[in-house]
TORSE-536064 format. One record per atom (N, C-alpha, C): residue in three letters; atom name; y, z, x negated. Coordinates in steps of 0.02 Angstrom, whole numbers, plus 50000, padded with zeros to 5 digits. Example, Ala and Ser with C-alpha at 12.3 -4.5 7.8 and 13.67 -1.06 7.14 Angstrom:
# TORSE-536064
PT:aa:at:yy:zz:xx
PT:Ala:N:49716:50390:49340
PT:Ala:CA:49775:50390:49385
PT:Ala:C:49835:50390:49340
PT:Ser:N:49888:50354:49358
PT:Ser:CA:49947:50357:49316
PT:Ser:C:50002:50394:49355
END
This chain:
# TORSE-536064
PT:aa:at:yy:zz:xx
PT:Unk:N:38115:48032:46267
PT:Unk:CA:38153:47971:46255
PT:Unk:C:38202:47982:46198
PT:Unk:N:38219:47944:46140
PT:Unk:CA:38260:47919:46129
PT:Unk:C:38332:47860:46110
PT:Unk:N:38374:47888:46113
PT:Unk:CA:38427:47840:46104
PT:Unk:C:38470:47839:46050
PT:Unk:N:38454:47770:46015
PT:Unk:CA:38478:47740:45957
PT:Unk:C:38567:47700:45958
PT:Unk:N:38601:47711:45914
PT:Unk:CA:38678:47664:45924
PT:Unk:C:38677:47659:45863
PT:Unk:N:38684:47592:45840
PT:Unk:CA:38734:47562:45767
PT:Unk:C:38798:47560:45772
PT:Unk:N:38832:47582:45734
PT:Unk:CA:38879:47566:45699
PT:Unk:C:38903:47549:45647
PT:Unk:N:38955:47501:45603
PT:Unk:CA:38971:47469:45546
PT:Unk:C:38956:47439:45549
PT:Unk:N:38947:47369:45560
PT:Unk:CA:38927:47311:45552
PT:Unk:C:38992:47265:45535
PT:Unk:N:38991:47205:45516
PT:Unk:CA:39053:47172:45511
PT:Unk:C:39046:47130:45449
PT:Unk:N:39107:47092:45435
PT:Unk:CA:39102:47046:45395
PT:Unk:C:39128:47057:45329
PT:Unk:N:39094:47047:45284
PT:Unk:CA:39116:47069:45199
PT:Unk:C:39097:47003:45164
PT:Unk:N:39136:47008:45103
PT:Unk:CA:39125:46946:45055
PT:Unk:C:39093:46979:45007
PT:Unk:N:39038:46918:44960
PT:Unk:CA:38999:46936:44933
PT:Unk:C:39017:46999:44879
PT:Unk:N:38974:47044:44857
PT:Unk:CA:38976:47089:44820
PT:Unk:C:39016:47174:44836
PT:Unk:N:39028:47157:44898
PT:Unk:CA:39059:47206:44939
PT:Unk:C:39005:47250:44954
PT:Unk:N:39036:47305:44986
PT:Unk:CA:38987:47357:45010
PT:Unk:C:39009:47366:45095
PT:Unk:N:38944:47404:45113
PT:Unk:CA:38967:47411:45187
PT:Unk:C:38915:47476:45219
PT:Unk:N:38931:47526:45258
PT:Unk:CA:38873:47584:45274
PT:Unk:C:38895:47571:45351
PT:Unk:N:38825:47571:45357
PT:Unk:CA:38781:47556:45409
PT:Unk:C:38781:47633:45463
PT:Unk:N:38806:47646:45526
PT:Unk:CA:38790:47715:45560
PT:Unk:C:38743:47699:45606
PT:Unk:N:38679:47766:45623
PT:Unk:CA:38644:47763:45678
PT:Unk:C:38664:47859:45708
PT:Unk:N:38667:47824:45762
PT:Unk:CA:38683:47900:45790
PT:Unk:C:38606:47900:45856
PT:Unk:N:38584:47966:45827
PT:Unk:CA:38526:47966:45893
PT:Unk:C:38506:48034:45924
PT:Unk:N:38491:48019:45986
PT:Unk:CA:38518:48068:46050
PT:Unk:C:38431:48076:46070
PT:Unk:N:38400:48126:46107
PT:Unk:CA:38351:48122:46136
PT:Unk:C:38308:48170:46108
PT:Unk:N:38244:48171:46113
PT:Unk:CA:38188:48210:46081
PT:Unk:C:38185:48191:46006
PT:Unk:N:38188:48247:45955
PT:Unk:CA:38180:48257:45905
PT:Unk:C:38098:48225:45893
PT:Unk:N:38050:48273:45911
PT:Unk:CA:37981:48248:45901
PT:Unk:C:37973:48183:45906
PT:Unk:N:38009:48138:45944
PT:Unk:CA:37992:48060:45934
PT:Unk:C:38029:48026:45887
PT:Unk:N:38070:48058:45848
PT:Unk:CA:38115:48038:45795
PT:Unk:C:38119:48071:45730
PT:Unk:N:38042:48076:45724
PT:Unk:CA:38028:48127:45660
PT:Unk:C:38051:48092:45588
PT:Unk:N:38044:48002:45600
PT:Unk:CA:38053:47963:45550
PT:Unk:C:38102:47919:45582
PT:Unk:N:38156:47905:45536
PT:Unk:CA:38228:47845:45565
PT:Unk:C:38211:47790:45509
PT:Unk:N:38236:47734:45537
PT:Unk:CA:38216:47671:45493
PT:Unk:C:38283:47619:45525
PT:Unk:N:38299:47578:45473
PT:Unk:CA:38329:47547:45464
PT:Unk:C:38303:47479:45450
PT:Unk:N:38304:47410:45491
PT:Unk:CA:38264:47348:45495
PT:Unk:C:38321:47294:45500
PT:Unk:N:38305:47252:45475
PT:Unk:CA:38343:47186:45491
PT:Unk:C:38320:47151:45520
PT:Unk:N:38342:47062:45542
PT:Unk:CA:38300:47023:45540
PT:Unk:C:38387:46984:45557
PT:Unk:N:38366:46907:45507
PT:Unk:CA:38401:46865:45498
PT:Unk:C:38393:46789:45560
PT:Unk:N:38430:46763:45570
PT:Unk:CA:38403:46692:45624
PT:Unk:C:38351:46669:45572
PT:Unk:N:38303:46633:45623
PT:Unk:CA:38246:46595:45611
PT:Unk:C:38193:46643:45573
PT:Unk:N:38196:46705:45543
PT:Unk:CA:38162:46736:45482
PT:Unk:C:38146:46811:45529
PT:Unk:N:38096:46824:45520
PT:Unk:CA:38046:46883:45531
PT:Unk:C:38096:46958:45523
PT:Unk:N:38076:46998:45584
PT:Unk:CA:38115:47082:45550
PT:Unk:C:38090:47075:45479
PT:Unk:N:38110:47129:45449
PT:Unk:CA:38124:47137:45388
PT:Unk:C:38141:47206:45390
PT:Unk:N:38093:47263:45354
PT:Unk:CA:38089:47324:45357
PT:Unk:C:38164:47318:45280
PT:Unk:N:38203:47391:45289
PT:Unk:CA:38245:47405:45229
PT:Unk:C:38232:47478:45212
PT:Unk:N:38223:47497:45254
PT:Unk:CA:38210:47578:45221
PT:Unk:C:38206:47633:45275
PT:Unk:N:38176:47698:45267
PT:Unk:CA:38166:47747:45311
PT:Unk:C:38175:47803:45280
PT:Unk:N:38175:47862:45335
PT:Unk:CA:38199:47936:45311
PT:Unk:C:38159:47992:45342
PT:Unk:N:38115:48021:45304
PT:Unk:CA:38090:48091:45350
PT:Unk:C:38136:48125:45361
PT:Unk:N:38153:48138:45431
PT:Unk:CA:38225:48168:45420
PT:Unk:C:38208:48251:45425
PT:Unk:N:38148:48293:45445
PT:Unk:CA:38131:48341:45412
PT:Unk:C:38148:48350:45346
PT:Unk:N:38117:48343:45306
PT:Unk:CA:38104:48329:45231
PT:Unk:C:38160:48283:45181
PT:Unk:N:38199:48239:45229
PT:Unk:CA:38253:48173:45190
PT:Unk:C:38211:48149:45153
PT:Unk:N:38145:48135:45140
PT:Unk:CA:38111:48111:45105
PT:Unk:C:38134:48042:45112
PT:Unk:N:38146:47982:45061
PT:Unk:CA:38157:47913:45083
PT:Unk:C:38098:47880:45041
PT:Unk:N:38115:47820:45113
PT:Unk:CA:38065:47754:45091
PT:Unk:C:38100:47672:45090
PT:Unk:N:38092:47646:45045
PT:Unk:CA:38120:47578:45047
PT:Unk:C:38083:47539:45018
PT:Unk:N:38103:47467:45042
PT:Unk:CA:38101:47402:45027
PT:Unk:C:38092:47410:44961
PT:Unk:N:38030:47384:44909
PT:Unk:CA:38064:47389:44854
PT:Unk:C:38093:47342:44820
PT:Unk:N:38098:47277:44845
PT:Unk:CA:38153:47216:44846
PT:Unk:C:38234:47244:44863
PT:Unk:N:38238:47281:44910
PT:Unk:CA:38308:47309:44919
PT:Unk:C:38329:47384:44892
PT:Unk:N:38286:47421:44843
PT:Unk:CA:38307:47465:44852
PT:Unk:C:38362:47479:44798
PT:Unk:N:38361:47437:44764
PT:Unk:CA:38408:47460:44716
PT:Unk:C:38491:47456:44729
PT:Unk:N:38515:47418:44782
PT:Unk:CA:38565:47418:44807
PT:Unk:C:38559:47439:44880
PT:Unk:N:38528:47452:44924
PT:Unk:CA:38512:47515:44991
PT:Unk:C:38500:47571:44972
PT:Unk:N:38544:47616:45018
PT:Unk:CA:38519:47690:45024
PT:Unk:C:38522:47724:45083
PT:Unk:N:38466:47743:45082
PT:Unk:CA:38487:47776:45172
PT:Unk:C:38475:47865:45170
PT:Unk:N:38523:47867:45204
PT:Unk:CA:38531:47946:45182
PT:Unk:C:38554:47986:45287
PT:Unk:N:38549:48049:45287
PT:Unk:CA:38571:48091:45341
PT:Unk:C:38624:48132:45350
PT:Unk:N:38644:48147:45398
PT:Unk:CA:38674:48200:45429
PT:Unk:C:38638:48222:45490
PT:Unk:N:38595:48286:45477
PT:Unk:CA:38561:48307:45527
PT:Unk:C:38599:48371:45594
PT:Unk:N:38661:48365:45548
PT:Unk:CA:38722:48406:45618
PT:Unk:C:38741:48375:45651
PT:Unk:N:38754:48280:45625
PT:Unk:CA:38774:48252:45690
PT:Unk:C:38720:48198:45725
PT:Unk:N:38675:48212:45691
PT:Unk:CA:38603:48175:45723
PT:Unk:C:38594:48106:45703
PT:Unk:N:38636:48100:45624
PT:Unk:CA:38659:48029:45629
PT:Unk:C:38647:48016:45565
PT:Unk:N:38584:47945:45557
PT:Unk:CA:38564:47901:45481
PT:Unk:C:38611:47856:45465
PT:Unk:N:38615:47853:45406
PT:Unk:CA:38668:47779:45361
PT:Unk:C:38630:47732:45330
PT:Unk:N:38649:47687:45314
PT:Unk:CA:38605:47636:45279
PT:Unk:C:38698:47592:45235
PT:Unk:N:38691:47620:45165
PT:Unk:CA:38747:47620:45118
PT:Unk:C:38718:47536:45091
PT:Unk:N:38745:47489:45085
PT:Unk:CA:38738:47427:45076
PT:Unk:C:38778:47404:45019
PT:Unk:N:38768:47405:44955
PT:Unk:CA:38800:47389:44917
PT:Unk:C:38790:47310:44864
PT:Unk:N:38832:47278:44825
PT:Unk:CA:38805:47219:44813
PT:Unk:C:38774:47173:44842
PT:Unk:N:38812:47178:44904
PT:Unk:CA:38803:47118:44944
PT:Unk:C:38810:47058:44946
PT:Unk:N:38736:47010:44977
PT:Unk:CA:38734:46941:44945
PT:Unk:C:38727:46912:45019
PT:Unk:N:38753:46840:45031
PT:Unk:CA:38741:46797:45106
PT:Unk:C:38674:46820:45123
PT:Unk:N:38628:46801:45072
PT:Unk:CA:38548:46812:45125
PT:Unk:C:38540:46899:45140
PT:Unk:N:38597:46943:45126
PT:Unk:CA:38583:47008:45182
PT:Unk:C:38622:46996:45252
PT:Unk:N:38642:46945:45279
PT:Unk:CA:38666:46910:45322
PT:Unk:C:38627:46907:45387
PT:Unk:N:38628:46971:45429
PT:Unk:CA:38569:46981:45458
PT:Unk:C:38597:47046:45521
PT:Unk:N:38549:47041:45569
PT:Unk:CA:38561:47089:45630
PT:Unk:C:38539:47146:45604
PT:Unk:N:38551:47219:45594
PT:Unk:CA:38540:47272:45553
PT:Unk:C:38512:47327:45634
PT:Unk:N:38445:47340:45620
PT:Unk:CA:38437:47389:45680
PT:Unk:C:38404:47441:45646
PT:Unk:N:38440:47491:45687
PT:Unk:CA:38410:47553:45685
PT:Unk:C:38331:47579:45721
PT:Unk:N:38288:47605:45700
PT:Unk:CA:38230:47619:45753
PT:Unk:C:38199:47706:45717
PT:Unk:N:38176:47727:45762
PT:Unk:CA:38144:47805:45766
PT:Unk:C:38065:47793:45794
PT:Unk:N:38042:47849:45757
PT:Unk:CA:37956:47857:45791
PT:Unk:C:37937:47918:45746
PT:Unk:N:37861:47911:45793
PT:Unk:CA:37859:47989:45775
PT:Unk:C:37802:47983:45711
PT:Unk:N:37769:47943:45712
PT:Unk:CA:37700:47967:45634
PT:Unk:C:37682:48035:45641
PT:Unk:N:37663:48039:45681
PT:Unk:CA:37621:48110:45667
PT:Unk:C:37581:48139:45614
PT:Unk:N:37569:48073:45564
PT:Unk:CA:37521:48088:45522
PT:Unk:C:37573:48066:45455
PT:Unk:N:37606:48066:45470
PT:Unk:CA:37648:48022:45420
PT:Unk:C:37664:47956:45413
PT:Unk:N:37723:47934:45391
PT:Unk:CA:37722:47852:45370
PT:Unk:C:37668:47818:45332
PT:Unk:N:37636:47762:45357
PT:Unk:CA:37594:47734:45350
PT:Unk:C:37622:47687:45288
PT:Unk:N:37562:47686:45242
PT:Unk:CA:37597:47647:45169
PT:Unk:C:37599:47590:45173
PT:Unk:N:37574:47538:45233
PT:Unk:CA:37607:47503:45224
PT:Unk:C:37652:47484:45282
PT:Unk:N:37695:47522:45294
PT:Unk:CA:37755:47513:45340
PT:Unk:C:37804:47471:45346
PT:Unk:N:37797:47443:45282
PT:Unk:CA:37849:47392:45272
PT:Unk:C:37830:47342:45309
PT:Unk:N:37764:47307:45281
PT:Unk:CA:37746:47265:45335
PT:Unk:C:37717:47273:45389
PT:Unk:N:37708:47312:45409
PT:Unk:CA:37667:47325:45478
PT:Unk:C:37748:47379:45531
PT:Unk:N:37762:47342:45595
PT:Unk:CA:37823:47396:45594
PT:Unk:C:37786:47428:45663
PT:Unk:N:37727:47433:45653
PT:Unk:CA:37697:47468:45743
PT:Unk:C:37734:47552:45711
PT:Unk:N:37730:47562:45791
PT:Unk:CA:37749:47627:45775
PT:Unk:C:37806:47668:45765
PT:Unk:N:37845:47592:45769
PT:Unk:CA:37934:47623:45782
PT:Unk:C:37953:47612:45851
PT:Unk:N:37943:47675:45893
PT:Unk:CA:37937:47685:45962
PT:Unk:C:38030:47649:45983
PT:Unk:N:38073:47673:45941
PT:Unk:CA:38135:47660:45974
PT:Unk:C:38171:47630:45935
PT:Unk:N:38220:47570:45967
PT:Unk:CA:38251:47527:45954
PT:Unk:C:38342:47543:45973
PT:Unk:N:38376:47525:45926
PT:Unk:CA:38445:47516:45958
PT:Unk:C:38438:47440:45947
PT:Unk:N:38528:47441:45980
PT:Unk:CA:38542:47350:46015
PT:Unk:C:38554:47328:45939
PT:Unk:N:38571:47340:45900
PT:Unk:CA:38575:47314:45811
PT:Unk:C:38654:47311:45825
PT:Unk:N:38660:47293:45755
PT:Unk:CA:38739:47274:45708
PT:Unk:C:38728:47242:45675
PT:Unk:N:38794:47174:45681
PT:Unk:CA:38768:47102:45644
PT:Unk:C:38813:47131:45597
PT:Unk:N:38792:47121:45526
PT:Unk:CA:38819:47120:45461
PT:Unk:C:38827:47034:45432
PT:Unk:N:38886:47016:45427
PT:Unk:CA:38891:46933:45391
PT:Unk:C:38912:46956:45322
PT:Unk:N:38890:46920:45261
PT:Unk:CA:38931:46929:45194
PT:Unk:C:38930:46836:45187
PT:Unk:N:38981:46846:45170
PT:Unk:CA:39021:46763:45160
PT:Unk:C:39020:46777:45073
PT:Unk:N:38988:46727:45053
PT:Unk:CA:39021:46688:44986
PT:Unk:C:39092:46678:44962
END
């Protein structure tokens, strides 16, 4: 089992920045890959980026990546998701999720999100105009 917690979430005005914490507890082997997902009212999750956290290898959105970064601390078991140039439509519930890929992240992960075994409760991020 693992267990996912967000932290940072909150309200910023446009062009602000804001980092995102996931702290996660449990079996390593099922949390070989951490990911970071949104999803806004009325509008579909929305993959933002992931981390081999073996390797820190990263993967993102490539619509978001130029202002997301998601990066580790593997002493305190805990992914970020650094949010910078923030606009209303990133206005969205921000969740953390873990899984294992045994074979690796699947290329197209972005849209397809099978396979992210674990979920935290999310962090609403608002950016106001």
């Amino acid at each position: 089992q693992v267990q996912l917690v967000e932290f940072g979430g909150g309200s910023v005005q446009s062009g602000g920045s804001l980092t995102l914490s996931c702290a996660a507890s449990g079996s390593s082997h099922n949390r070989r890959f951490m990911g970071w997902f949104r999803q806004a009212p009325g509008k579909e999750r929305e993959a933002v980026a992931a981390i081999y956290v073996e390797k820190s290898a990263t993967y993102y959105n490539e619509a978001l990546k130029s202002r997301f970064t998601i990066s580790q601390d593997n002493a305190k078991n805990t992914v970020y998701l650094l949010m910078n140039d923030l606009k209303p439509e990133d206005t969205a519930l921000y969740y953390c999720a873990a899984g294992r890929f045994q074979f690796g992240l699947p290329s197209g992960w972005v849209r397809d999100s099978r396979g992210w075994d674990y979920w935290g409760q999310g962090t609403q991020v608002t950016v106001s105009s």
